[in-house]
MMTF fields as JSON, N, C-alpha, C and O atoms, coordinates in Angstrom:
{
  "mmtfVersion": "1.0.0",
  "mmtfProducer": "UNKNOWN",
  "numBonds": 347,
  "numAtoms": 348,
  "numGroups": 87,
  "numChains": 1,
  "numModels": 1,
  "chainsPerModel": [1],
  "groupsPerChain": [87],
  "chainIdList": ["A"],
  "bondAtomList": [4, 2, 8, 6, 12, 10, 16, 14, 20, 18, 24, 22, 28, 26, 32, 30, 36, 34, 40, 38, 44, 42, 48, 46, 52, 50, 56, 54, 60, 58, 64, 62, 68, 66, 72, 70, 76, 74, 80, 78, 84, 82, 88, 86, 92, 90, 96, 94, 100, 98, 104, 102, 108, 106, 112, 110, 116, 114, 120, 118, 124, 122, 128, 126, 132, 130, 136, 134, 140, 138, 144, 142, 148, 146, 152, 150, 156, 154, 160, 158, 164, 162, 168, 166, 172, 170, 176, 174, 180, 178, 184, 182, 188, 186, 192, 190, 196, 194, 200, 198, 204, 202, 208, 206, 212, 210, 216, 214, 220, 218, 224, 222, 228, 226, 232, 230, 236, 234, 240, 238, 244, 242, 248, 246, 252, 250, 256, 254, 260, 258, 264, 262, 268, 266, 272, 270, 276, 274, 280, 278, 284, 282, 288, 286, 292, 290, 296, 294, 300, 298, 304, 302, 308, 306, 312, 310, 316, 314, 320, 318, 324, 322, 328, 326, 332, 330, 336, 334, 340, 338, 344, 342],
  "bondOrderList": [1, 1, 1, 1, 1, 1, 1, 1, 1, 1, 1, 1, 1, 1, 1, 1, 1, 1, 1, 1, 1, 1, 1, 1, 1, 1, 1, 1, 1, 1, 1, 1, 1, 1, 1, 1, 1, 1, 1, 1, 1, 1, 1, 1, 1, 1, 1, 1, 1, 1, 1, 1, 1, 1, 1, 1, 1, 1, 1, 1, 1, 1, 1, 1, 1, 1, 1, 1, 1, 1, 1, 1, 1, 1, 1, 1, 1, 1, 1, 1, 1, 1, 1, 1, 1, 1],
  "groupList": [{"groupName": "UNK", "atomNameList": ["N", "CA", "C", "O"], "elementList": ["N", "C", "C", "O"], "formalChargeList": [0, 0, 0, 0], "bondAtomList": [1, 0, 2, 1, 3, 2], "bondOrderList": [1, 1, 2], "singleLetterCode": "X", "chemCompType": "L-PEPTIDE LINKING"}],
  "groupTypeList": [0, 0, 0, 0, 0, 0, 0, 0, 0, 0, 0, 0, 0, 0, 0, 0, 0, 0, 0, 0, 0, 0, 0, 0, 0, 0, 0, 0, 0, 0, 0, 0, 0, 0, 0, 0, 0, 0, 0, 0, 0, 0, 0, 0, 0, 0, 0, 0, 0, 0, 0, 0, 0, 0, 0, 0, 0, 0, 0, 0, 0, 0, 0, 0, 0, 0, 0, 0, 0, 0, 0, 0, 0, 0, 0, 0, 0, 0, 0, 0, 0, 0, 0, 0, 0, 0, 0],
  "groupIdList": [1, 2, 3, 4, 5, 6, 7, 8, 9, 10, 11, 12, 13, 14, 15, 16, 17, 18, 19, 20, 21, 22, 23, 24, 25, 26, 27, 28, 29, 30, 31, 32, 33, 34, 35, 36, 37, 38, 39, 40, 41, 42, 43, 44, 45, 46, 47, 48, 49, 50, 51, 52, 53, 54, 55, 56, 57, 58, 59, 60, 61, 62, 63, 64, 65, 66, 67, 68, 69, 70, 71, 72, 73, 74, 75, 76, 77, 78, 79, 80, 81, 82, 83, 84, 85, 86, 87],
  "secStructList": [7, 7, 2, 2, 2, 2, 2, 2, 2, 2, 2, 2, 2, 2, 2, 2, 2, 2, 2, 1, 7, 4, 4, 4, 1, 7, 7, 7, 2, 2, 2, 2, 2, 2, 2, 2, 2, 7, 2, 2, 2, 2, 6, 2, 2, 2, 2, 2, 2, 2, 6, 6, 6, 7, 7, 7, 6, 6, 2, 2, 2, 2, 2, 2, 2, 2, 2, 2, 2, 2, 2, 2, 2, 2, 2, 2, 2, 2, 2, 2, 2, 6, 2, 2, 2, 2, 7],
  "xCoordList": [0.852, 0.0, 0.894, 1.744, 0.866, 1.603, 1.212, -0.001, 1.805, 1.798, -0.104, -1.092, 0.104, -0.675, -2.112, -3.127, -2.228, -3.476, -3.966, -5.17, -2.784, -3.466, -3.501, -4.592, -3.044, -3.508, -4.893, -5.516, -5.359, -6.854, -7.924, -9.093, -7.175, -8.317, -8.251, -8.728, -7.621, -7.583, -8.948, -9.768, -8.259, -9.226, -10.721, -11.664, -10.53, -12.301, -12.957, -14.042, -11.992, -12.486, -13.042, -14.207, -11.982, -12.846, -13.905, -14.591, -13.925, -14.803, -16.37, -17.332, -16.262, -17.746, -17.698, -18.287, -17.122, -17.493, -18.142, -19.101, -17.208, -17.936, -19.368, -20.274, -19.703, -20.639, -22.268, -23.407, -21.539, -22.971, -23.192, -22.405, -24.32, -24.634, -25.633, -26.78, -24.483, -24.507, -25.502, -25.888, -25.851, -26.523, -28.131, -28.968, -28.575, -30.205, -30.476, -31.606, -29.044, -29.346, -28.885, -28.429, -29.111, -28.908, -30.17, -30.609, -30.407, -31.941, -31.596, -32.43, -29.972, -30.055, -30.169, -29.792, -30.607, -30.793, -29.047, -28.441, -28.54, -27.09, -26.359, -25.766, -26.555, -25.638, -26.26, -25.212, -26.932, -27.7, -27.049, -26.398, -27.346, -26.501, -25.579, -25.172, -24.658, -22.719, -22.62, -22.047, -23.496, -23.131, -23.377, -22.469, -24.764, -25.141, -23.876, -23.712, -23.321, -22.095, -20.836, -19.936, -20.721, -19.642, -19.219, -19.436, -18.429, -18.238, -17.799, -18.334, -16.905, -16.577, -18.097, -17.941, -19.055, -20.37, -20.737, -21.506, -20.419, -21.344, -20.873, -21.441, -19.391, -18.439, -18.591, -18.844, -18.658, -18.761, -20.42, -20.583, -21.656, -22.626, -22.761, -23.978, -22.334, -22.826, -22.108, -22.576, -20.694, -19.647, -20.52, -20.689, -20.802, -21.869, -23.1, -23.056, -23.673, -24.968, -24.37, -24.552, -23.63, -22.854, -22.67, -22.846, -22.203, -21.793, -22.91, -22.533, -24.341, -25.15, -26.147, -26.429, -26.433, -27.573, -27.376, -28.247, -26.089, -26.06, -25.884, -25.521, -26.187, -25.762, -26.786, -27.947, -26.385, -27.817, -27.211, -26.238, -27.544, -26.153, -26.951, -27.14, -27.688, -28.191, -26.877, -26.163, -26.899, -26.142, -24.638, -23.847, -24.152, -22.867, -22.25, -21.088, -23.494, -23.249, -22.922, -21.937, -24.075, -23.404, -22.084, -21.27, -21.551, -20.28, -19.371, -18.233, -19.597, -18.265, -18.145, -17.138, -19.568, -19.955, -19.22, -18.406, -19.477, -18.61, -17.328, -17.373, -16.265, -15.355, -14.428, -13.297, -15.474, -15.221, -15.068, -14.112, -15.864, -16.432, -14.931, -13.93, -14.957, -13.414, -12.229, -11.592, -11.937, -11.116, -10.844, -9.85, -11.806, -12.191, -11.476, -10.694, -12.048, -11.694, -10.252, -9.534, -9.583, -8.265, -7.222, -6.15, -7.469, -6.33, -5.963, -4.81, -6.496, -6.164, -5.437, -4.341, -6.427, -5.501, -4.189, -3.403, -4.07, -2.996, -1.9, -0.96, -1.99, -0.996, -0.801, 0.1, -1.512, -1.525, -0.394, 0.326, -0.229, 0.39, 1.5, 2.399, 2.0, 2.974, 3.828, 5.008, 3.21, 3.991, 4.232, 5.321, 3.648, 4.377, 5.079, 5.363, 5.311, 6.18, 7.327, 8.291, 7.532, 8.625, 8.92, 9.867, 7.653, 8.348, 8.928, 9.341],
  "yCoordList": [-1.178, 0.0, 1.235, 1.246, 2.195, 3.547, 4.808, 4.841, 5.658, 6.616, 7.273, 7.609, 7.208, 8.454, 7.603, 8.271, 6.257, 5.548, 5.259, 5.315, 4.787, 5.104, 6.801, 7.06, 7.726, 8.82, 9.055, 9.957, 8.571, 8.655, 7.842, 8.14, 6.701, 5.996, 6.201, 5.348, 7.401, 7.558, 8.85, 9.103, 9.364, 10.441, 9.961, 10.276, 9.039, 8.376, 8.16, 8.533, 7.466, 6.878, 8.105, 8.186, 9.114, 10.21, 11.177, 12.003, 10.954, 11.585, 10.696, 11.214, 9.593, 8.867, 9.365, 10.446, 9.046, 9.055, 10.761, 11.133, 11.441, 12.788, 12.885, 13.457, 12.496, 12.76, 11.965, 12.402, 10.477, 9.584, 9.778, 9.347, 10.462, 10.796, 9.405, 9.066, 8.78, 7.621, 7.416, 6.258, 8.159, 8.695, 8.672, 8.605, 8.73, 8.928, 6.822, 6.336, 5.862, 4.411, 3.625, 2.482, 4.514, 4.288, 4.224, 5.148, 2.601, 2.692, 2.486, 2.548, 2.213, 2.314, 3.385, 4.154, 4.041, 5.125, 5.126, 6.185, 4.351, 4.545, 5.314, 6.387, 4.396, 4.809, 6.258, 6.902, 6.846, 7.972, 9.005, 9.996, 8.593, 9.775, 9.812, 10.842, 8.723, 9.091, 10.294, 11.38, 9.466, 10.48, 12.02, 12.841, 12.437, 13.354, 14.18, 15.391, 13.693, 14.112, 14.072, 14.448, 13.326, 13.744, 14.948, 15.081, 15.699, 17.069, 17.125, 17.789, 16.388, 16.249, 15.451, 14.909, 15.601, 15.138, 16.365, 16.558, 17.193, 19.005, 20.047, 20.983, 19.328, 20.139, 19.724, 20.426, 17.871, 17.347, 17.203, 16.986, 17.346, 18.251, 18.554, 18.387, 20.311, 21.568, 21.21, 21.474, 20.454, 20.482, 19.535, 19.933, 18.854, 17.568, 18.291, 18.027, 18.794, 19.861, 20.73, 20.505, 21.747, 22.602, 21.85, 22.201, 20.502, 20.174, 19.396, 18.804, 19.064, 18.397, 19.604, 19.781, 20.167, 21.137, 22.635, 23.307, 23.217, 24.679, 25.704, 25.51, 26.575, 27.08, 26.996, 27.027, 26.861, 26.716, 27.878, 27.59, 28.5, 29.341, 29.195, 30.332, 28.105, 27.779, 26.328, 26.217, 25.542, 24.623, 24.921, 24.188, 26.279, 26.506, 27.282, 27.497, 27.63, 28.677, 27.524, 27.596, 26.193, 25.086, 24.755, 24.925, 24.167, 23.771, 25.281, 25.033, 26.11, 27.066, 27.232, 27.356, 27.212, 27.273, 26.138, 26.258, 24.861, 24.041, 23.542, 22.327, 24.052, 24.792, 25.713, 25.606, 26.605, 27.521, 27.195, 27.657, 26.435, 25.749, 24.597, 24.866, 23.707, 22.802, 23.57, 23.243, 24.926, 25.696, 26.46, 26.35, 27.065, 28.011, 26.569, 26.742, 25.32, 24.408, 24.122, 24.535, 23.632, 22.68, 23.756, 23.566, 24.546, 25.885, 26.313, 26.264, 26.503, 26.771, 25.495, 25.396, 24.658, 23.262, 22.772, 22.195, 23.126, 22.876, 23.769, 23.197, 25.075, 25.947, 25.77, 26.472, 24.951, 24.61, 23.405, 23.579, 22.293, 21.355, 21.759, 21.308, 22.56, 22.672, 23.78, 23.97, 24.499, 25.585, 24.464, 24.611, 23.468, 22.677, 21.196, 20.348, 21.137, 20.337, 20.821, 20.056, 22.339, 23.164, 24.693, 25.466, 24.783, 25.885, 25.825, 26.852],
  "zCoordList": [0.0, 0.0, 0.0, 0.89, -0.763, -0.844, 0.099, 0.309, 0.601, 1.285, 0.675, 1.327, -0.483, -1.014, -0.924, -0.728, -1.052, -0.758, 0.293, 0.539, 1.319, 3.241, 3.162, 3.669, 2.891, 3.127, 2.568, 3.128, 1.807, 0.943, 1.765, 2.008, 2.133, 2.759, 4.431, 5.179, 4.924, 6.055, 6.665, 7.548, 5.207, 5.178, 5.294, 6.02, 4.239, 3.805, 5.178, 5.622, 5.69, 6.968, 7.809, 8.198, 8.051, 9.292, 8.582, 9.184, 7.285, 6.426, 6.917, 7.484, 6.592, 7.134, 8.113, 8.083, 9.373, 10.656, 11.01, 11.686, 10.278, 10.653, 9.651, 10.256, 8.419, 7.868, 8.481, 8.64, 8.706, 9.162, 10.544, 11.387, 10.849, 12.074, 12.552, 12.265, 13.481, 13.925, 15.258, 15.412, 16.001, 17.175, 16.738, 17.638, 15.268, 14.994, 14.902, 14.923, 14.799, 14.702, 16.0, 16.035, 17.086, 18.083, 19.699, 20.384, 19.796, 20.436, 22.31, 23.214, 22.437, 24.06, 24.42, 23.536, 25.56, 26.312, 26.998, 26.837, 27.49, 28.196, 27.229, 27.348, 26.05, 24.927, 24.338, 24.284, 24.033, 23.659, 24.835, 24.506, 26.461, 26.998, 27.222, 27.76, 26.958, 27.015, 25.545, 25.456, 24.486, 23.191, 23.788, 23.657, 24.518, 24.571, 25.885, 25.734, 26.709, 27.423, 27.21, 27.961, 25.532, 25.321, 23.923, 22.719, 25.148, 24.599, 22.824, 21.936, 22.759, 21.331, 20.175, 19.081, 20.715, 19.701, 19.5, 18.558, 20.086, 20.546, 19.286, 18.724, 19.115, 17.562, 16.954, 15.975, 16.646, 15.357, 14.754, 13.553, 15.719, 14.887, 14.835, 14.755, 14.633, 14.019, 12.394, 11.287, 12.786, 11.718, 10.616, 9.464, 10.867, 10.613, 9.455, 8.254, 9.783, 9.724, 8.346, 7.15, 8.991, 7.624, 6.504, 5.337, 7.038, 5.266, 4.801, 3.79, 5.114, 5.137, 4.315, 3.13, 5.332, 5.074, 4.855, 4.303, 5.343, 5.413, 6.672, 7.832, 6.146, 7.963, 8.734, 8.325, 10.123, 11.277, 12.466, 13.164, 12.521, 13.516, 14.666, 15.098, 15.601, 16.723, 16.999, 17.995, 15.983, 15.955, 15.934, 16.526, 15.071, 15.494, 16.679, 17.022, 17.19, 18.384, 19.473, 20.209, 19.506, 20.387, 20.092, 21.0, 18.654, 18.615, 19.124, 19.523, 19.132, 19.731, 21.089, 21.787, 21.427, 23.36, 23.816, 24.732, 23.158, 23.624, 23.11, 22.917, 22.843, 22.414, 23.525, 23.997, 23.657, 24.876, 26.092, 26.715, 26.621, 27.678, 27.556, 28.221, 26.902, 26.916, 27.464, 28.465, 26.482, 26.648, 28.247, 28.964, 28.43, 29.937, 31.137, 32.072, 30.694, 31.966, 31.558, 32.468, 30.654, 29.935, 30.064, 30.638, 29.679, 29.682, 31.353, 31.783, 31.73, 33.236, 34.027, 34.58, 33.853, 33.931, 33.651, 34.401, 32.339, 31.672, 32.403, 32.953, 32.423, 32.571, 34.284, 34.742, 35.229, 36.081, 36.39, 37.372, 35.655, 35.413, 34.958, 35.668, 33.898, 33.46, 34.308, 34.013, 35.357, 36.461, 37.396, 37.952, 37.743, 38.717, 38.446, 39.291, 36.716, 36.49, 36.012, 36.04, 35.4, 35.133, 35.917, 35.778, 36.825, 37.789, 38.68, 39.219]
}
């Protein structure tokens, strides 16, 4: 297999996963609310949506809120960790 064909079919691959919104063939309730708590489902459908249907700016205002919301907690964190593993 050549560089340039796993690069094609790598793509393909996160290309489905972001396009088939996998969550509408999904009938457990457990499984329905891990999707719904996990933060990274919150970006990949607005992202989902845009290339589907167009703009929804209710749907992208969620993917940036949560975005923000990652950021506001991880960043402080982070810079927390790294003052007391290099300060």
């Amino acid at each position: 297999m050549t560089e340039l064909s796993f690069a094609a079919g790598s793509a393909l691959r996160g290309f489905d996963v972001l396009v088939l919104p996998v969550e509408d063939h999904i009938d457990s309730g457990v499984l329905r609310t891990i999707i719904e708590l996990n933060p990274a489902e919150h970006v990949l459908r607005p992202m989902r949506e845009l290339m589907l249907s167009g703009y929804d700016w209710g749907d992208i205002g969620v993917g940036f809120g949560a975005i923000a919301a990652l950021g506001l907690v991880a960043l402080p964190l982070t810079a927390r960790n790294y003052r007391s593993v290099y300060g």
